[in-house]
RODO-2510 file (C-alpha; in nm, 4 decimals, decimal comma):
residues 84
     n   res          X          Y          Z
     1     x    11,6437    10,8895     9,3317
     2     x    11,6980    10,5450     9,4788
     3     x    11,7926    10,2910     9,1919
     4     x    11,6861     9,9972     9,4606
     5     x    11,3156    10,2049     9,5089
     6     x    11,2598    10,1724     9,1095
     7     x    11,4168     9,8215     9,0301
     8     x    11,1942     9,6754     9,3286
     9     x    10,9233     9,8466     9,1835
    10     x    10,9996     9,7130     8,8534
    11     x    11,0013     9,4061     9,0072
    12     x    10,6317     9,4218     9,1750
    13     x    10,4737     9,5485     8,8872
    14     x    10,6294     9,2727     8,6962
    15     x    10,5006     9,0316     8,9363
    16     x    10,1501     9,1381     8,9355
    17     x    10,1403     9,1560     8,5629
    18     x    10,2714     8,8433     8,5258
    19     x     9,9944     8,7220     8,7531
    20     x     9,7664     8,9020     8,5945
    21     x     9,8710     8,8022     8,2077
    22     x     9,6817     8,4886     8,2069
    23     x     9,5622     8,5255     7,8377
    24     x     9,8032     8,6925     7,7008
    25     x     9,6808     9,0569     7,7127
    26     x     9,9965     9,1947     7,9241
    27     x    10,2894     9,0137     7,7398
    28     x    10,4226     9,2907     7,6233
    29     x    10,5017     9,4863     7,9359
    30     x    10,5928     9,1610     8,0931
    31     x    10,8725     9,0888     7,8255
    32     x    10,9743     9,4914     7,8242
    33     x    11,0125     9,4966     8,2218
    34     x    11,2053     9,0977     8,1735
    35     x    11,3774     9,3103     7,9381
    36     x    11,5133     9,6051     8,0998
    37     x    11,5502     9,4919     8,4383
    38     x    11,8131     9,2372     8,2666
    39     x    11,9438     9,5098     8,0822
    40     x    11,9965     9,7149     8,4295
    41     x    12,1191     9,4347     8,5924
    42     x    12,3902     9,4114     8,3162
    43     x    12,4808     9,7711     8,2655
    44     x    12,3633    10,0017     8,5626
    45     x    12,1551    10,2438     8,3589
    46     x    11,8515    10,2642     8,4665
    47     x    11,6843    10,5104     8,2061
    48     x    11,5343    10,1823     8,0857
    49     x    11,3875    10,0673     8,3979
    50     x    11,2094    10,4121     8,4906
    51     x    11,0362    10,3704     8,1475
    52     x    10,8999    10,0969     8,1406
    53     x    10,7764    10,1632     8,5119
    54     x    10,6214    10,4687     8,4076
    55     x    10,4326    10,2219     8,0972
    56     x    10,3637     9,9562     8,3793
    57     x    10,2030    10,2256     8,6312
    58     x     9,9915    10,3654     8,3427
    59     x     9,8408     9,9959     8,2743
    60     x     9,7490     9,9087     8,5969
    61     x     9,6223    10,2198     8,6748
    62     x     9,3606    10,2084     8,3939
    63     x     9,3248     9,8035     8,4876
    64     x     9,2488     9,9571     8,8569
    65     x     8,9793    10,1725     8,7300
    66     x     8,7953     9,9031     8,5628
    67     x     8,8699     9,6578     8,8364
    68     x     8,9627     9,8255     9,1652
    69     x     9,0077     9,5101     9,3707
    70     x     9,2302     9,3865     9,0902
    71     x     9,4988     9,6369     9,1727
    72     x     9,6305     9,7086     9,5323
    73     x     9,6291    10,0584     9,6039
    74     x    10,0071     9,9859     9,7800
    75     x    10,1555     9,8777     9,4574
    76     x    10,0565    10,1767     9,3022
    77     x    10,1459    10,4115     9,5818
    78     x    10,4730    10,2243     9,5714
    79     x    10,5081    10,2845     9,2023
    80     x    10,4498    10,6332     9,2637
    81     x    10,7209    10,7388     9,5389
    82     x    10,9717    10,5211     9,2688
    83     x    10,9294    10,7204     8,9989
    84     x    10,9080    11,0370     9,1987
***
C-alpha cells in the first residue's frame, strides 16, 4: 500500500470536511485527521492515518446518503482504492 495514496486521501477528506464543518458538526474528524497527518508527517507511521481515513470515509458516506450532491462520488472512490 502506497503511503502517498492514503496521506493524499487524508488530505481530501480533510478538505471537504473542513468545507463542510461550517457549524461545527465535523470538528472532531477535522482535528483527528489535523492530528494524525501531523503525527505521520513527524514519525512515518501511518497506522494513524489509515484510521482516521477509514472514520472519515464512514462519515461522508452516510453524509452522501442523505445528501448525494454533497459528496463527490470521486472522493469516495478515491478513499476507497487508499485504504484498499
Amino acid at each position: 500500500m502506497s503511503q502517498s495514496k492514503i496521506v493524499a486521501a487524508a488530505e481530501a477528506a480533510l478538505d471537504k470536511l473542513s468545507k463542510l464543518n461550517k457549524k461545527g458538526e465535523y470538528d472532531q474528524q477535522v482535528n483527528d485527521l489535523t492530528w494524525v497527518l501531523g503525527s505521520f508527517k513527524n514519525d512515518g507511521n501511518p497506522d494513524g492515518v489509515y484510521q482516521k481515513v477509514a472514520e472519515a470515509k464512514d462519515v461522508l458516506a452516510d453524509l452522501k446518503s442523505k445528501k448525494p450532491r454533497s459528496v463527490a462520488k470521486a472522493l469516495m472512490d478515491s478513499l476507497e482504492e487508499a485504504l484498499a
